[in-house]
C-alpha positions in Angstrom: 4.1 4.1 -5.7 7.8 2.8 -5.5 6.2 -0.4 -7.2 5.7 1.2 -10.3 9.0 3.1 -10.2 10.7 -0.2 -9.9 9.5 -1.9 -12.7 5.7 -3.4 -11.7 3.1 -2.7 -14.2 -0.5 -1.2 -13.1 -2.1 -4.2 -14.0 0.6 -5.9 -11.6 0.1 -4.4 -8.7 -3.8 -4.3 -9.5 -3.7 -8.1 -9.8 -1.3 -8.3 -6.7 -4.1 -6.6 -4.7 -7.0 -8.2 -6.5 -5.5 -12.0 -5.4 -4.7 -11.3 -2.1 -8.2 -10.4 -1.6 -9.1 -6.6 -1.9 -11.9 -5.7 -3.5 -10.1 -3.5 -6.2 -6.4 -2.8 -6.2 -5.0 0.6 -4.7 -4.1 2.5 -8.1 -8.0 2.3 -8.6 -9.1 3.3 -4.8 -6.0 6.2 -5.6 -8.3 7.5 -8.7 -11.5 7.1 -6.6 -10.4 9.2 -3.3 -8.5 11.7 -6.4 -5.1 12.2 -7.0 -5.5 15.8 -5.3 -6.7 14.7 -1.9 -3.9 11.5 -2.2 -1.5 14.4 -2.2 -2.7 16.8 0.6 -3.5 13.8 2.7 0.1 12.6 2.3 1.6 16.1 2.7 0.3 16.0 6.6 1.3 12.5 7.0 5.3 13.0 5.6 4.9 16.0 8.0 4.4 14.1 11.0 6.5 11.1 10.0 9.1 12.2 7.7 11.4 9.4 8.5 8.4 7.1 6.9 6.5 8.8 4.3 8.2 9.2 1.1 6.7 11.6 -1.5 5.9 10.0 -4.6 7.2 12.2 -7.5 4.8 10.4 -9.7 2.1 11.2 -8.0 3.2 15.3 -7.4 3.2 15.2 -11.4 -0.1 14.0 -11.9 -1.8 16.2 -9.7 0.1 18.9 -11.2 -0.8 17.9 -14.4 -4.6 17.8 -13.4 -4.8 13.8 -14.0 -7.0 14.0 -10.1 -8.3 10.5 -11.1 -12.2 9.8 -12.0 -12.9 13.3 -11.2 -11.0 14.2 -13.9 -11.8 12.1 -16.5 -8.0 10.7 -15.7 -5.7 9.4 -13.3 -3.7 5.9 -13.6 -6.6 4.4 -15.6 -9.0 6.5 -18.2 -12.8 7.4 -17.4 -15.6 7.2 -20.3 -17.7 9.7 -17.6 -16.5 11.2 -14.5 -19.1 10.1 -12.3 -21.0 6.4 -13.7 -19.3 3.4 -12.1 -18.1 1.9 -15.3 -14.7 0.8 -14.4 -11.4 1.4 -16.5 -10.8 -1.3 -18.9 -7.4 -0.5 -19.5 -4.2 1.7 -17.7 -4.1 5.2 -19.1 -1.1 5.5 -21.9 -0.4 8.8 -20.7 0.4 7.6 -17.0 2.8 4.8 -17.9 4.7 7.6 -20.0 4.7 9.5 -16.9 6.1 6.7 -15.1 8.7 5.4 -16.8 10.3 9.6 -16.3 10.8 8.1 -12.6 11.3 5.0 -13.1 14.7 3.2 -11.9 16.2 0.4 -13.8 13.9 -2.5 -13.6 13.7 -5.5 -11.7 11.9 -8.8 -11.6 9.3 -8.2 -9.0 7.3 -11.8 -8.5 3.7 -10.9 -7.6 4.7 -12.2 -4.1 7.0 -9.9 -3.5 4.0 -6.8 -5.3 1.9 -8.4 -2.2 4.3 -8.0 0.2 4.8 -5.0 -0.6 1.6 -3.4 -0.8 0.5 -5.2 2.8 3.6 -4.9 5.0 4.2 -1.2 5.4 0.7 -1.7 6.5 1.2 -4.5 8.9 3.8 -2.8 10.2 2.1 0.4 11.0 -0.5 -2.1 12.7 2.4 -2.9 15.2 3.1 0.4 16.0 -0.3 1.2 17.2 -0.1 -1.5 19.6 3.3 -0.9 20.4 3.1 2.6 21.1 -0.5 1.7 22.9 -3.2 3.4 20.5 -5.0 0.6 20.4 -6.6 -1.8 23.1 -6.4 -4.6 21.8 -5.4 -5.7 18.4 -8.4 -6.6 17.1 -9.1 -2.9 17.3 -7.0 -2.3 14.1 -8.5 -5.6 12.3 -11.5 -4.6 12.6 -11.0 -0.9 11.5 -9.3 -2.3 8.3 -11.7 -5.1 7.6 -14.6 -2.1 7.6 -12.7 1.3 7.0 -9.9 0.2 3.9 -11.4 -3.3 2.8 -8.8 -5.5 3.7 -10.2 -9.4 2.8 -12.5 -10.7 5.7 -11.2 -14.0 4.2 -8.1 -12.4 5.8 -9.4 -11.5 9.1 -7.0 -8.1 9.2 -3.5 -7.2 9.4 -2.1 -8.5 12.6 -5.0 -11.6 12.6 -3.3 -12.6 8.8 0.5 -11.4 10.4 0.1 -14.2 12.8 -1.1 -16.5 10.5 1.8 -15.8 8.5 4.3 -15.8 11.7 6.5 -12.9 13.1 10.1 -14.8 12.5 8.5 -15.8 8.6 7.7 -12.0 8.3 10.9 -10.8 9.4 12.3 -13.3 6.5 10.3 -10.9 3.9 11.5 -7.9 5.0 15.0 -8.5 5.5 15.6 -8.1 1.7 13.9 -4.8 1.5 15.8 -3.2 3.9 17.4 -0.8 1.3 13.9 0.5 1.0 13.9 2.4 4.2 12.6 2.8 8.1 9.0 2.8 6.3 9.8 -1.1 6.0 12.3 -1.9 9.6 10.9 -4.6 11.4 9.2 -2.7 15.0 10.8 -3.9 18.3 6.9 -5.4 18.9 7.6 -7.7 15.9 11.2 -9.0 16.9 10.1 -9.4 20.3 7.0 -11.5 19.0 9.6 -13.6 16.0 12.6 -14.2 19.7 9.8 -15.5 21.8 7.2 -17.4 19.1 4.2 -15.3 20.2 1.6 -13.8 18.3 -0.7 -10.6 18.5 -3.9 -12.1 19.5 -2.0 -13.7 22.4 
């Protein structure tokens, strides 16, 4: 959510998604799961990773506001029905007044820099699994994301698209969003794989 609080739009980080491949963007998979669950679910994750979970304020108001999403009749975007797929035409009004409460003075965000973003926190988790050993193999995690969140099969998951993209090109991204936090410091996995030119599928 610390897109929208910087300046993006909805229909920004939407179209960031959409491009890059997902099937819908994630303010519209936030409205299906509902706002209310959104927030519980990321109550126990902060809990067990404080240093890389950030509460969203934004999202805290809207669930205490009752905007849950579809379920609702309201969330980021606004719902004809609560239940017939019918898809939002437009961002709710109410929402981007909400936002712009939080909001820090904006910035030009390119929609590169949206998609990175969106998809490196999540790459980087990726490399924790495997770092820490959760995981087998790395394919393990592609193939939870390509079936469990969506992620583009054009992409062929996280750490298949990561070393597409390269670990030393990745560490590039980052290096200016440092000020955003540990969520987004490079794993020793990744510098290890940028020092020696490796990959994850090695």
């Amino acid at each position: 959510m610390d897109l929208l609080l910087d300046g993006a739009t909805i229909d920004e980080v939407e179209r960031a998604a959409t491009e890059f491949g997902m099937a819908i963007g994630p303010l519209r998979i936030l409205d299906e799961i509902g706002i209310d669950t959104v927030v519980n679910a990321g109550r126990v994750l902060w809990q067990a990773f404080p240093d890389r979970i950030v509460a969203s304020p934004l999202l805290i108001t809207m669930y205490k506001k009752g905007r849950l999403g579809r379920k609702s009749g309201a969330g980021f975007f606004s719902y004809a029905s609560g239940t017939a797929w019918d898809g939002p035409s437009r961002p709710d009004p109410t929402v981007e007044q909400l936002i712009a409460q939080w909001a820090r003075p904006p910035q030009p965000l390119p929609p590169e820099t949206i998609t990175h973003r969106l998809i490196l926190p999540m790459v980087l988790e990726a490399t924790r699994l495997v770092e820490e050993g959760k995981v087998r193999h790395p394919g393990d995690v592609d193939l939870a994301v390509l079936f469990g969140l969506g992620f583009p099969h054009a992409r062929g998951g996280l750490l298949y698209w990561a070393d597409c993209v390269g670990a030393e090109r990745i560490l590039d991204v980052l290096r200016p969003l440092e000020s955003l936090g540990p969520r987004l410091a490079p794993t020793r996995l990744l510098l290890e794989k940028a020092e020696r030119g490796g990959t994850f599928y090695d």
